[in-house]
C-alpha positions in Angstrom: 9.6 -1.4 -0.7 13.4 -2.7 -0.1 15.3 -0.3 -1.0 12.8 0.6 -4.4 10.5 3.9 -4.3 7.2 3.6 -5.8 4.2 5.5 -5.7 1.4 4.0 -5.3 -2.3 5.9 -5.3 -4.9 4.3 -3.3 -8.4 5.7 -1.8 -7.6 5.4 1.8 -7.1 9.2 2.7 -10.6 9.2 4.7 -9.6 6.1 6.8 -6.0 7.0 6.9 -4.4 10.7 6.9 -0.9 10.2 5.5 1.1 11.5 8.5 -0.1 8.2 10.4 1.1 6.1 7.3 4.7 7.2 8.1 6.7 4.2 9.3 4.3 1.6 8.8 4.9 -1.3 7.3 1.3 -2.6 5.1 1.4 -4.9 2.3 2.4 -4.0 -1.3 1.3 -5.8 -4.6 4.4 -4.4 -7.0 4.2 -7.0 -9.7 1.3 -5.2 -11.6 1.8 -3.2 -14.8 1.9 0.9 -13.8 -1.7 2.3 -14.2 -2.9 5.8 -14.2 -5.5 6.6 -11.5 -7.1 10.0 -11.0 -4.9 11.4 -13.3 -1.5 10.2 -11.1 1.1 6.9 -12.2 0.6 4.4 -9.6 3.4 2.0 -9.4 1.5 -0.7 -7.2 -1.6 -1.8 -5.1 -2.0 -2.0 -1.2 -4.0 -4.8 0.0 -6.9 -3.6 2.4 -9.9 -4.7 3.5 -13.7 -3.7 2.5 -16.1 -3.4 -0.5 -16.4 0.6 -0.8 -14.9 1.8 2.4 -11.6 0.8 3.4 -11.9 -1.1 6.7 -8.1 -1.9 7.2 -5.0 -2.4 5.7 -2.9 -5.8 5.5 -0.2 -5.6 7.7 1.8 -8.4 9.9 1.6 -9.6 13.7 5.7 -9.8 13.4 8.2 -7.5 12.7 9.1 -8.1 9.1 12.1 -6.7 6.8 10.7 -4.3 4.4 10.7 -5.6 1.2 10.3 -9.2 1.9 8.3 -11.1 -0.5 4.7 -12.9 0.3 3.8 -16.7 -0.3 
């Protein structure tokens, strides 16, 4: 996020292996207080698609600059 390191747990791994997260740039909600899931600190929330199963993650049409907020 920018030039910030977070981590961030989500349940996406059956949708989304993490080697094909690498370099992909998805949508971060980083103004949330830190919250312990599964036993882990997660520092954010990725926006995705779905009630359950994840259908998709939020991402842009455009290449945009990491870290760049959203109206």
């Amino acid at each position: 996020m920018g030039e910030q390191v977070r981590q961030v747990v989500a349940g996406i791994a059956l949708k989304y292996p993490p080697e094909t997260l690498i370099g992909k740039r998805i949508v971060l909600i980083c103004n949330l207080e830190p919250a312990t899931i599964m036993g882990v600190r997660s520092e954010g929330m990725l926006l995705a698609a779905g009630a359950g199963e994840v259908l998709g993650l939020a991402t842009f049409m455009e290449e945009v600059p990491s870290g760049t907020k959203i109206k």
